[in-house]
Every structure is written in C-alpha cells, then in structure tokens.
C-alpha positions, 0 to 999 in steps of 0.5 A: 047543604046537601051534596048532589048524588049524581055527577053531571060530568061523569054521566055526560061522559058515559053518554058521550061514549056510548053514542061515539060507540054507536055511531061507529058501528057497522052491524047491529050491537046486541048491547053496550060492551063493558069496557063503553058503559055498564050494561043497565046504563047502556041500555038506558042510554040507548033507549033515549037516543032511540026515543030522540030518533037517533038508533033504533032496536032491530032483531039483532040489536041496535042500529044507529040511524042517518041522523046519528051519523050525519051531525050536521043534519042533527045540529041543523035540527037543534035549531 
C-alpha cells in the first residue's frame, strides 16, 4: 500500500494558524509572515478563505471580513 503524501494534520493546522492570524488583525496584511505559514501556502490559504467569503484582497492587502470575526454567525451558517 502506498503511504499518503500529504499530512492532513499538519495542513489542518497550518490553516487553523493562518485564519487565527487573520482573524487578529486590525490593518490589512499584505502576506502571511513566516514564522504563520510558508508564503506559497499562505497565500493559497487566504485565496480559499477569500473564496468562502471570510477575507477579502483590498490594495493594501488582505482584509478579514464580519463572518470571520464573528464565529457564531459562521456556525449558524454551517447549518
């Protein structure tokens, strides 16, 4: 049998960094710092929370949006 390439827990973790980081900021951030994620990753991370309407890419960078910052609505939304 053939090992799996990916570590579901590991990449569940990253994402749950980069949207705790998000979530936390007050300024647009123009990329995820390194020390969050690496930069490809990051980036990826953000343009699916941006597709599921949770930030959004402003000039300056990236922007967390109400549902982000408001979990219950998001778990109400889940349902």
């Amino acid at each position: 049998m053939r090992a799996e390439r990916r570590d579901s827990a590991r990449r569940a973790e990253t994402l749950r960094r980069v949207t705790m980081w998000i979530s936390q900021r007050t300024r647009p951030a123009s990329h995820v710092p390194g020390y969050i994620a690496i930069a490809e990753a990051g980036h990826r991370i953000l343009k699916r929370l941006a597709l599921r309407l949770l930030v959004r890419r402003v000039a300056e960078g990236w922007i967390p949006l109400p549902p982000l910052l408001n979990p219950r609505t998001l778990c109400e939304l889940n349902v």
